[in-house]
ROKOL-615780 format. One record per residue (C-alpha): residue in one letter; x, y, z. Coordinates in nm, 2 decimals. Example, Ala and Ser with C-alpha at 12.3 -4.5 7.8 and 13.67 -1.06 7.14 Angstrom:
residues 2
+---+--------+--------+--------+
| r |      x |      y |      z |
+---+--------+--------+--------+
| a |   1.23 |  -0.45 |   0.78 |
| s |   1.37 |  -0.11 |   0.71 |
+---+--------+--------+--------+
This chain:
residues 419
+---+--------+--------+--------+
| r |      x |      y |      z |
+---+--------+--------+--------+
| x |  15.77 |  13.64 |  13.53 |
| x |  15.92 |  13.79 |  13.17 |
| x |  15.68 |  13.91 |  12.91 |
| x |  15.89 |  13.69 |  12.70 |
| x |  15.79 |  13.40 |  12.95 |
| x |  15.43 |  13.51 |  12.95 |
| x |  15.43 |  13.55 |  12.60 |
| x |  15.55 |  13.18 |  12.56 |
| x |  15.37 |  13.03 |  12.77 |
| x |  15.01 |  13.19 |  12.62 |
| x |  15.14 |  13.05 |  12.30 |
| x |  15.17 |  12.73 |  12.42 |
| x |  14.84 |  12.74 |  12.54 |
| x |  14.67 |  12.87 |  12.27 |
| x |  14.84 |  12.60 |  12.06 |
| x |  14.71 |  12.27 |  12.33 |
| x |  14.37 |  12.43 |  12.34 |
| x |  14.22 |  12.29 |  12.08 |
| x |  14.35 |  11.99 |  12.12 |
| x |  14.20 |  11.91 |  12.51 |
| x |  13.85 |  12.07 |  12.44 |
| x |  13.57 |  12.11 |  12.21 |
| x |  13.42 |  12.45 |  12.28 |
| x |  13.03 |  12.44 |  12.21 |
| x |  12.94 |  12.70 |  11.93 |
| x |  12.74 |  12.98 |  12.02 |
| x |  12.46 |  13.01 |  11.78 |
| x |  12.39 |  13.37 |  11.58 |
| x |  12.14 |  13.44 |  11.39 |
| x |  12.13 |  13.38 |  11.02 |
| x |  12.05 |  13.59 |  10.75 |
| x |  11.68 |  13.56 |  10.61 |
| x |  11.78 |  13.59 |  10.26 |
| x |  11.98 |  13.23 |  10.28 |
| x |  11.82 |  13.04 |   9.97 |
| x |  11.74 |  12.69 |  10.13 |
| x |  11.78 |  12.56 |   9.76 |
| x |  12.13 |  12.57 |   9.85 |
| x |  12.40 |  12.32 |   9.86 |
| x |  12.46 |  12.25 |  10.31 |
| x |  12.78 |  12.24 |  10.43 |
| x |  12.94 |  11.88 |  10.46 |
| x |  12.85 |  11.76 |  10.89 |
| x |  13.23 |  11.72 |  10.90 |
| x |  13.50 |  11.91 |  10.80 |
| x |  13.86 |  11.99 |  10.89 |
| x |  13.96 |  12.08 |  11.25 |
| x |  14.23 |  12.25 |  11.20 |
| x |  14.30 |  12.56 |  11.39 |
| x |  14.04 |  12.36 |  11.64 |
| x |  13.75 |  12.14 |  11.70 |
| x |  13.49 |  12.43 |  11.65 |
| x |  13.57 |  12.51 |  11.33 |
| x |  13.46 |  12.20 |  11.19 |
| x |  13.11 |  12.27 |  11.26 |
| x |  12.89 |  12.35 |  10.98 |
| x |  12.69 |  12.72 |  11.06 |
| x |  12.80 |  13.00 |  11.24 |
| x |  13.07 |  12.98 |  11.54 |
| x |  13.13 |  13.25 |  11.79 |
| x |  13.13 |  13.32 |  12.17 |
| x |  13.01 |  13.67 |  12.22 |
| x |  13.08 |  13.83 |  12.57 |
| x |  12.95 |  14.10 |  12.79 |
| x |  12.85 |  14.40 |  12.60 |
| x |  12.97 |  14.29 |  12.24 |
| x |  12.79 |  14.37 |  11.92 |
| x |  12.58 |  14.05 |  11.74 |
| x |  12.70 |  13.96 |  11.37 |
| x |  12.52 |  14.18 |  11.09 |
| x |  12.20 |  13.93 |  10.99 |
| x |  12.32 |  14.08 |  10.64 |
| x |  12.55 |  13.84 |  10.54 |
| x |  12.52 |  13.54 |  10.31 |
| x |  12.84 |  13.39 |  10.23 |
| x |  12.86 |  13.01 |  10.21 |
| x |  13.12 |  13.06 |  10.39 |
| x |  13.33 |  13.35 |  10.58 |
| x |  13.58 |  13.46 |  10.84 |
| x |  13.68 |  13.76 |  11.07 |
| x |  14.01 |  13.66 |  11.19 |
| x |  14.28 |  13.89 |  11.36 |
| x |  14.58 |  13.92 |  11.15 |
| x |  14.87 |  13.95 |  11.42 |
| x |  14.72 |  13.71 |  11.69 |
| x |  14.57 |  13.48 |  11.45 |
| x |  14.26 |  13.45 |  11.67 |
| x |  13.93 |  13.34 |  11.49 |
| x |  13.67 |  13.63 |  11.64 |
| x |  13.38 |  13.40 |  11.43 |
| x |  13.34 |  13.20 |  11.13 |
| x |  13.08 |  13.07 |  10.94 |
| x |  13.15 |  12.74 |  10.79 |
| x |  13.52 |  12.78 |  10.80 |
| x |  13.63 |  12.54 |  10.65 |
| x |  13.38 |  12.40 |  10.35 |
| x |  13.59 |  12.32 |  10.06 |
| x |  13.45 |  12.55 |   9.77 |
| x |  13.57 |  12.68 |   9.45 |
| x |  13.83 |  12.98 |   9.52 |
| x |  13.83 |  13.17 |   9.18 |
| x |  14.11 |  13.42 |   9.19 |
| x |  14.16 |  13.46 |   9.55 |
| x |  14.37 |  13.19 |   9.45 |
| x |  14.65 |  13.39 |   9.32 |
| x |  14.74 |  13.48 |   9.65 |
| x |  14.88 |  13.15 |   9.66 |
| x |  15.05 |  13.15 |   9.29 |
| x |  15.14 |  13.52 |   9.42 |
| x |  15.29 |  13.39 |   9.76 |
| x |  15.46 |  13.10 |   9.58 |
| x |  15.64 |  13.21 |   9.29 |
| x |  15.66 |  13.58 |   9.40 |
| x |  16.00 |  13.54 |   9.59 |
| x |  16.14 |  13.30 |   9.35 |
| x |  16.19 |  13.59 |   9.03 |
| x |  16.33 |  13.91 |   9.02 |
| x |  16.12 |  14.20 |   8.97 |
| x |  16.35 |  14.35 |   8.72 |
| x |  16.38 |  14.06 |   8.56 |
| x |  16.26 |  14.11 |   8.15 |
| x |  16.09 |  13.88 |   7.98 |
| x |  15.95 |  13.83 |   7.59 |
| x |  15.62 |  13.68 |   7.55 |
| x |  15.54 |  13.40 |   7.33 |
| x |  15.24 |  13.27 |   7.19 |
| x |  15.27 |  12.93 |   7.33 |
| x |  15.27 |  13.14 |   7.70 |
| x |  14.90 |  13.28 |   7.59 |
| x |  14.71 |  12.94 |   7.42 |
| x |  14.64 |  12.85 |   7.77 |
| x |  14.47 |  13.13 |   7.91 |
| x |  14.08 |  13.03 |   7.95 |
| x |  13.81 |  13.16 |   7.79 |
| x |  13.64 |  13.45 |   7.90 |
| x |  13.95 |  13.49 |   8.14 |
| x |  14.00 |  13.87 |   8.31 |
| x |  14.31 |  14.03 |   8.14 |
| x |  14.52 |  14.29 |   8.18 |
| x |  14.58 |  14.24 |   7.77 |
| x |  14.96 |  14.10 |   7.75 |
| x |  15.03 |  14.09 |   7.41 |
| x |  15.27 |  13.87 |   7.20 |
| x |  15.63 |  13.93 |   7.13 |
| x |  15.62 |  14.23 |   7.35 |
| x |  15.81 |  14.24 |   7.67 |
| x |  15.73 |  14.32 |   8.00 |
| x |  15.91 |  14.32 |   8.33 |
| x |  15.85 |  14.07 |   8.62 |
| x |  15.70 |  14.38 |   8.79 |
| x |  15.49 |  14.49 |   8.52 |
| x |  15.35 |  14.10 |   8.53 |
| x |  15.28 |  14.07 |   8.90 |
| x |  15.10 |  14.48 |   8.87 |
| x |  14.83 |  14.26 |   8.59 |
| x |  14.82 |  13.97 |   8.84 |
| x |  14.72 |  14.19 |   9.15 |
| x |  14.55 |  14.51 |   9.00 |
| x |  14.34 |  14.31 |   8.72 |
| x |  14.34 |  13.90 |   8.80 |
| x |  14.49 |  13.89 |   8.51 |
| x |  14.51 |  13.52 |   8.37 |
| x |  14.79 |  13.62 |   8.05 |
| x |  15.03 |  13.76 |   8.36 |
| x |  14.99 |  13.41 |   8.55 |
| x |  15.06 |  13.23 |   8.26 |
| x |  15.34 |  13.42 |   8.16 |
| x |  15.48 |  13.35 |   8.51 |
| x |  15.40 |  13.02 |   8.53 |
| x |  15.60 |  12.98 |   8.26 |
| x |  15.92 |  13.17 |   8.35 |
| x |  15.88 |  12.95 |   8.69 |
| x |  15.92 |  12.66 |   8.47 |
| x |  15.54 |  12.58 |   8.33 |
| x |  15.23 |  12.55 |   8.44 |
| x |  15.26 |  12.18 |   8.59 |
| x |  15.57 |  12.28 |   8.81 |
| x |  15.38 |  12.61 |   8.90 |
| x |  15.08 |  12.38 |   9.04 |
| x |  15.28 |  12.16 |   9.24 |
| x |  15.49 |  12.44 |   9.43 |
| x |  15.12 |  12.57 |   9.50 |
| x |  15.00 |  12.23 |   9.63 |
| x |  15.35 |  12.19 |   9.84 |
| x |  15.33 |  12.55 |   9.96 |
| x |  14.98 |  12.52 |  10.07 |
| x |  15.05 |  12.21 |  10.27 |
| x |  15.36 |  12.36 |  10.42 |
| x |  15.10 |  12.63 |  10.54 |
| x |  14.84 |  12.39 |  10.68 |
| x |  14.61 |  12.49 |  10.40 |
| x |  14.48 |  12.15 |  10.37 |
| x |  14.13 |  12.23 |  10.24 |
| x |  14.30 |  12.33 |   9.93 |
| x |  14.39 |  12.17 |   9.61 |
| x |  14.55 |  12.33 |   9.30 |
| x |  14.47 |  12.24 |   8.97 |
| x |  14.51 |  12.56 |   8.78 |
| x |  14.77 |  12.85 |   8.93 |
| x |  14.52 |  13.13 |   8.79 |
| x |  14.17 |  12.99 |   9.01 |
| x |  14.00 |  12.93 |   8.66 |
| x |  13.72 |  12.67 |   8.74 |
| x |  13.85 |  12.36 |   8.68 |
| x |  13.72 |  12.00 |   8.81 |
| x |  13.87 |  11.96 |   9.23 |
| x |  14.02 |  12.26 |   9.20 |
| x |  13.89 |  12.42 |   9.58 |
| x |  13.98 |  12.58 |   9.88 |
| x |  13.81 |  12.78 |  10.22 |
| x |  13.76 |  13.11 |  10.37 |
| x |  14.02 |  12.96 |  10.65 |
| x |  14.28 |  12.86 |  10.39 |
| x |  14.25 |  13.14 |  10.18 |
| x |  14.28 |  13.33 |  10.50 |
| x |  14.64 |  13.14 |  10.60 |
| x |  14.73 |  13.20 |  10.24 |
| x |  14.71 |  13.58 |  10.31 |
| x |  14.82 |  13.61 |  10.58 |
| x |  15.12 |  13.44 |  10.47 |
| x |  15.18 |  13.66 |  10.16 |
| x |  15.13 |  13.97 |  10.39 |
| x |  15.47 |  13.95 |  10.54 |
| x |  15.63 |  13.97 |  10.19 |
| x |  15.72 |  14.34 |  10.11 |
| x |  15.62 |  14.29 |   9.79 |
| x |  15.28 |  14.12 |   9.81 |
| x |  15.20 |  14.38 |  10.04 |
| x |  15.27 |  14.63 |   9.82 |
| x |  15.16 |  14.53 |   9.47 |
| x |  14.79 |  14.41 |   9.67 |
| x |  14.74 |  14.75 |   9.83 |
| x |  14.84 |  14.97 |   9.50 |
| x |  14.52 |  15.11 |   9.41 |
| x |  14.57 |  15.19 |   9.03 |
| x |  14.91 |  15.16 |   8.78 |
| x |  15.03 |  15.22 |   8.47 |
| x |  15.14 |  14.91 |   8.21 |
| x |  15.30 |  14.88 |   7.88 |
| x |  15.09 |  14.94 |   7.57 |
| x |  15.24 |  14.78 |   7.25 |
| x |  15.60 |  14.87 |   7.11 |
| x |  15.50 |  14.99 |   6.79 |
| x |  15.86 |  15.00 |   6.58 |
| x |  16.02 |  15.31 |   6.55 |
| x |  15.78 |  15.50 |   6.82 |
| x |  15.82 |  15.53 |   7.23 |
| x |  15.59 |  15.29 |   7.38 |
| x |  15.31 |  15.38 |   7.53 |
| x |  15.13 |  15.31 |   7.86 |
| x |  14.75 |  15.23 |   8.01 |
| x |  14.63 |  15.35 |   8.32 |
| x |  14.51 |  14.95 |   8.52 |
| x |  14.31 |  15.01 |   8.83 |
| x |  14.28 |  14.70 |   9.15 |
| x |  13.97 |  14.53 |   9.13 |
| x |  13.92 |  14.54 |   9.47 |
| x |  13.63 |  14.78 |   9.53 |
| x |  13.68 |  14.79 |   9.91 |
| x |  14.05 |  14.97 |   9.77 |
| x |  13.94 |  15.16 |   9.51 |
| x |  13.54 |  15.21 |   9.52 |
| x |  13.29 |  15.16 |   9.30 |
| x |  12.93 |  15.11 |   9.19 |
| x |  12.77 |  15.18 |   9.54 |
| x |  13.10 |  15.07 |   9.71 |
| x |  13.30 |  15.33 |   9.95 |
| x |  13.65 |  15.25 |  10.00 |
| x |  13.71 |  15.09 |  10.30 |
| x |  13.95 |  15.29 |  10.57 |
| x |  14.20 |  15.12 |  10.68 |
| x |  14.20 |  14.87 |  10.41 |
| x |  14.54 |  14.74 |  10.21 |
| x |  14.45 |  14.46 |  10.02 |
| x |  14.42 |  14.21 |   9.93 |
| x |  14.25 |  13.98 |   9.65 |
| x |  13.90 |  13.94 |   9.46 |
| x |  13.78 |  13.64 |   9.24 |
| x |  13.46 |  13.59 |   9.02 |
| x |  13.40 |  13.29 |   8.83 |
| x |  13.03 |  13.15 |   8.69 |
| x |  13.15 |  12.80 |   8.94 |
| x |  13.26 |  12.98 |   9.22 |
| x |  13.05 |  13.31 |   9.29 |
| x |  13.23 |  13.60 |   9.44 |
| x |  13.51 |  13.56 |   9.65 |
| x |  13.71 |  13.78 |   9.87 |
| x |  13.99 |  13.80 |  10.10 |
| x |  14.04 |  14.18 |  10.30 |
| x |  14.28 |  14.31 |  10.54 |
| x |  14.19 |  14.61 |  10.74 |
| x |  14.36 |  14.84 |  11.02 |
| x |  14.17 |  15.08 |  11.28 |
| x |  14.29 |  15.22 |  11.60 |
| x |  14.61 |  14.91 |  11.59 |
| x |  14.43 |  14.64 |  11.50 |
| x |  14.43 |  14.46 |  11.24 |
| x |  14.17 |  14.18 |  11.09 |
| x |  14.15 |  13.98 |  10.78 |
| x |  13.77 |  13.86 |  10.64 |
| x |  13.72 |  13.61 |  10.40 |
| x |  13.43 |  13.56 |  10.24 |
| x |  13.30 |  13.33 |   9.95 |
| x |  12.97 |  13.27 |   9.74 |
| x |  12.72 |  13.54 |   9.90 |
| x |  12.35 |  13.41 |   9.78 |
| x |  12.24 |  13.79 |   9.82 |
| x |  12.11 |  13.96 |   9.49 |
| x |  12.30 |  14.26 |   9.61 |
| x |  12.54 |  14.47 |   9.41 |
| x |  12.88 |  14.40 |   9.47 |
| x |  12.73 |  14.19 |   9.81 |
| x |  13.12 |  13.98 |   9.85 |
| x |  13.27 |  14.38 |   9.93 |
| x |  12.95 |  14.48 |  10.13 |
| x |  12.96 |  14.16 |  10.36 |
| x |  13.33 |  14.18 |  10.42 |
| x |  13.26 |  14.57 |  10.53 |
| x |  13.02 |  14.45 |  10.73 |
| x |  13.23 |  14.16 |  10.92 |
| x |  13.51 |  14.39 |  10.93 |
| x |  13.33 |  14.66 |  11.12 |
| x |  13.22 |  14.40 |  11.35 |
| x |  13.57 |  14.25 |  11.41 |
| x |  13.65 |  14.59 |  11.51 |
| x |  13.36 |  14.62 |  11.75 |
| x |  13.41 |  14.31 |  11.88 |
| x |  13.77 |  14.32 |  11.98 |
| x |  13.82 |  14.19 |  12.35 |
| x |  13.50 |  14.13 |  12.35 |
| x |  13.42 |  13.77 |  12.19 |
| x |  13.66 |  13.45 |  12.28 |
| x |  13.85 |  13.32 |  12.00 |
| x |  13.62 |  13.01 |  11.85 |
| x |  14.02 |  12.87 |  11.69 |
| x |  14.32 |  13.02 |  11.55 |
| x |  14.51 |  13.04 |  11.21 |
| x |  14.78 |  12.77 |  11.28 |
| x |  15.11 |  12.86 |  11.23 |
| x |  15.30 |  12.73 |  10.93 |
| x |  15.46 |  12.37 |  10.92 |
| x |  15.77 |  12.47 |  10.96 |
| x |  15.71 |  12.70 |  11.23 |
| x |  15.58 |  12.41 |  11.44 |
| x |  15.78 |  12.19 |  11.73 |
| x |  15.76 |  11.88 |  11.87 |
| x |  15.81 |  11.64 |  11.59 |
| x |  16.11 |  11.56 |  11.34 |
| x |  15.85 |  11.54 |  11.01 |
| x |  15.74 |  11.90 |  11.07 |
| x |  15.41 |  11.80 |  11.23 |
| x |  15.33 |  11.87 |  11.53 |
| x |  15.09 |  11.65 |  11.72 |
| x |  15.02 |  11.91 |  11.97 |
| x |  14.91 |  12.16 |  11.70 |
| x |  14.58 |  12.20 |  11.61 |
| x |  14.67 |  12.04 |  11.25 |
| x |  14.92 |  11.82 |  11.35 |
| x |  14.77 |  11.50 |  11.33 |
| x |  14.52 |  11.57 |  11.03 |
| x |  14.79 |  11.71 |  10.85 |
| x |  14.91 |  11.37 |  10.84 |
| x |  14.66 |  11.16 |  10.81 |
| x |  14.45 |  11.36 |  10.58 |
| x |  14.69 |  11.57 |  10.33 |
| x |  14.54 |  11.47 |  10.05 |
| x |  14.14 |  11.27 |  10.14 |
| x |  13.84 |  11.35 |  10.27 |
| x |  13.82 |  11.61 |  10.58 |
| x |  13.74 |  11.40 |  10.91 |
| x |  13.81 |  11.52 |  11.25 |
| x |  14.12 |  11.41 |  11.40 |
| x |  14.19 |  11.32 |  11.74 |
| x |  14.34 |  11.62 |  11.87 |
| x |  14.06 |  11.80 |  11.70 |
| x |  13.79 |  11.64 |  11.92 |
| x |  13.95 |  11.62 |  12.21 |
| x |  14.00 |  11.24 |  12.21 |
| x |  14.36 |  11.23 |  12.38 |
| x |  14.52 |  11.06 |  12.61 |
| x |  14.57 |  11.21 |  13.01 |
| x |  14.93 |  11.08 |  12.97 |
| x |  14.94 |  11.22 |  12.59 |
| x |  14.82 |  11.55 |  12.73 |
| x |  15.08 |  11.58 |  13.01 |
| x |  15.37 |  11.45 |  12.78 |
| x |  15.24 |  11.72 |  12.51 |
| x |  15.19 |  12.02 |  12.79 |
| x |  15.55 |  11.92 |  12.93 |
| x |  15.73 |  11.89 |  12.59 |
| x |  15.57 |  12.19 |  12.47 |
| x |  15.61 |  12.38 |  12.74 |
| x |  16.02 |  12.35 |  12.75 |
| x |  16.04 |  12.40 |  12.42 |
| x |  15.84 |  12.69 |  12.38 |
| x |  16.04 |  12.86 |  12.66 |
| x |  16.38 |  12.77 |  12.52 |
| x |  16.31 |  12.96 |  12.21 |
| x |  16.03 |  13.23 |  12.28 |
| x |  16.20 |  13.49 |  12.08 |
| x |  16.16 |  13.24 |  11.81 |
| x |  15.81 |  13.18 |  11.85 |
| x |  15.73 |  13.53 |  11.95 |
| x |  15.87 |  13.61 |  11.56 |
| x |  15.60 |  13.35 |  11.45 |
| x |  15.30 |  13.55 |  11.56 |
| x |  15.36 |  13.68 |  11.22 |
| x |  15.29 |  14.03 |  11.29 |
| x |  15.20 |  14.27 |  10.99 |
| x |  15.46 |  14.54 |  10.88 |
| x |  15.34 |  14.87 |  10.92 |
| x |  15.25 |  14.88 |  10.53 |
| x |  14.83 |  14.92 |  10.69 |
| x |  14.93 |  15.22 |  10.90 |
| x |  15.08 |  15.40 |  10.67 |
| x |  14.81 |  15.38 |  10.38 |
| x |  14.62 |  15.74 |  10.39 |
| x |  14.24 |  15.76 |  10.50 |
| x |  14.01 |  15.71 |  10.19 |
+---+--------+--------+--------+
């Protein structure tokens, strides 16, 4: 047999799994400095990406000789996924629905991004600014000056800056447009805990998403050049005011993302390219990471540590991450991050029914979560044997297809120097 026909065929498998069982979690211990004051994860949440997922606490299946997760760790809610496979090595939670912050940009970012030309120039107007809220971060975009669509996306990814989204938004036809591509694009990637209201994260009412959401998110703006790029730049310089009659001058912006740059009792991370931070009074601390060591490479999400620890989002990602690359071939996968919509086979409406999301995604795209069918394993022998058969033939007819869609990173993480 090919490696192409291997290759297939594990895909295909990996894609039914879910679907024909419910893998029991494997407990791990939990940190003791969880606040039981806390708000507890809903008993049922999404399934996609599979059954185990959906359980509220902590999900893995460690193996022979591989390390326990660091008791250090708070999050409400976290992941260690690997960013090439798209294997879920544990999660915690996965899929509660919780304020994002700005680790929604990556979706504005992965959105819009393609859609406007970085040399593009545009002039500010006031109008562009009255909607930035209060007590937003800023990378200080001022009035009647202009900027480039570079310069705009370097204060989106470097500083969170809220003025830059706007200012976007706006050249990508307003903020209510913006919004909707978000919502479309997010259900395009199965991102179905997620739900726009604002394109900068600013707390607003409904406005949520998940550490496995945000985790699709980025690794769907990680094959873009671009967002590669602009996530992993470490520090930049942006246009000061054009004062008339003098050159203009420039500020030094550096990336809020301490595990990139360091700070405050924070080493920089090695290996690590990116890619977003949020921090709002609703939300807590976000983050989403993506690392590389020895060839592989793992994204961590994680959101609302209850730990009184300085900078604890960066410290607990560290953590995870160094445990993701500990644990490598070491722990079955406990899911996967599902392919995007249309990536998916077996149905004319871009659903698949033998994906892990395939039948939530249409029952459920905009309600509550509630476990579908193929999440809890409540098929049909003869729906089974269609599926198998169906998939099967079609994965084999286009494996170099499908082989593409196992979204490997560029090389952007191997070439970033040791910190």
């Amino acid at each position: 047999m090919s490696a192409l026909t291997k290759t297939a065929l594990t895909f295909a498998a990996a894609a039914l799994l879910p679907a024909l069982t419910a893998v029991p979690a494997a407990a791990a211990a939990k940190a003791d400095t969880r606040d039981e004051k806390a708000p507890k994860p809903p008993s049922v949440m999404s399934t996609v990406g599979g059954a185990q997922l959906g359980r509220p606490g902590t999900q893995v299946k460690l193996a022979a000789g591989a390390p326990v997760l660091p008791k250090d760790v708070t999050g409400r809610s976290w992941i260690v996924a690997d960013a090439e496979s798209g294997e879920v090595l544990a999660a915690h939670n996965a899929h509660w629905r919780l304020p994002p912050a700005s680790t929604l940009k990556m979706l504005f970012a992965d959105t819009v991004l393609p859609k406007l030309s970085k040399d593009q120039k545009h002039t500010v107007t006031r109008s562009e600014l009255d909607g930035v809220g209060v007590g937003s971060s800023l990378v200080g975009i001022k009035e009647s000056q202009t900027y480039s669509v570079h310069d705009l996306w370097l204060g989106v990814f470097l500083r969170s800056g809220n003025d830059a989204v706007h200012v976007l938004s706006e050249m990508n036809g307003g903020i209510p447009r913006t919004v909707q591509e978000m919502q479309e694009h997010a259900e395009e990637l199965q991102a179905l805990d997620t739900r726009v209201v604002t394109p900068d994260g600013y707390d607003e009412k409904g406005q949520v998403s998940s550490a496995y959401d945000l985790t699709l998110i980025a690794r769907s703006g990680l094959q873009k050049k671009d967002f590669r790029e602009y996530c992993a730049t470490p520090r930049a310089q942006f246009p000061g005011e054009q004062k008339p009659g003098k050159k203009r001058e420039s500020f030094q912006i550096q990336n809020t993302n301490r595990l990139l740059t360091g700070e405050s009792g924070v080493a920089p991370y090695q290996g690590i390219a990116g890619v977003k931070n949020g921090n709002t009074t609703h939300a807590g601390s976000t983050f989403t990471g993506v690392a590389e060591r020895n060839g592989k490479v793992l994204l961590v999400t994680v959101m609302n540590p209850s730990s009184k620890e300085v900078h604890a989002v960066y410290k607990e990602t560290a953590r995870l991450l160094d445990w993701g690359f500990a644990a490598a071939g070491k722990v079955e996968p406990v899911g996967e991050l599902v392919p995007p919509r249309s990536a998916d086979t077996g149905s004319s409406d871009g659903s698949d029914a033998s994906s892990p999301a395939g039948e939530e995604g249409k029952k459920n795209r905009h309600g509550p979560d509630k476990a579908s069918a193929a999440g809890t394993g409540q098929t049909t022998g003869a729906g089974v044997a269609v599926s198998v058969a169906i998939v099967a033939l079609v994965l084999l007819a286009v494996a170099g297809f499908l082989v593409n869609r196992r979204w490997p990173l560029p090389d952007l993480v191997r070439r970033l120097p040791r910190r």
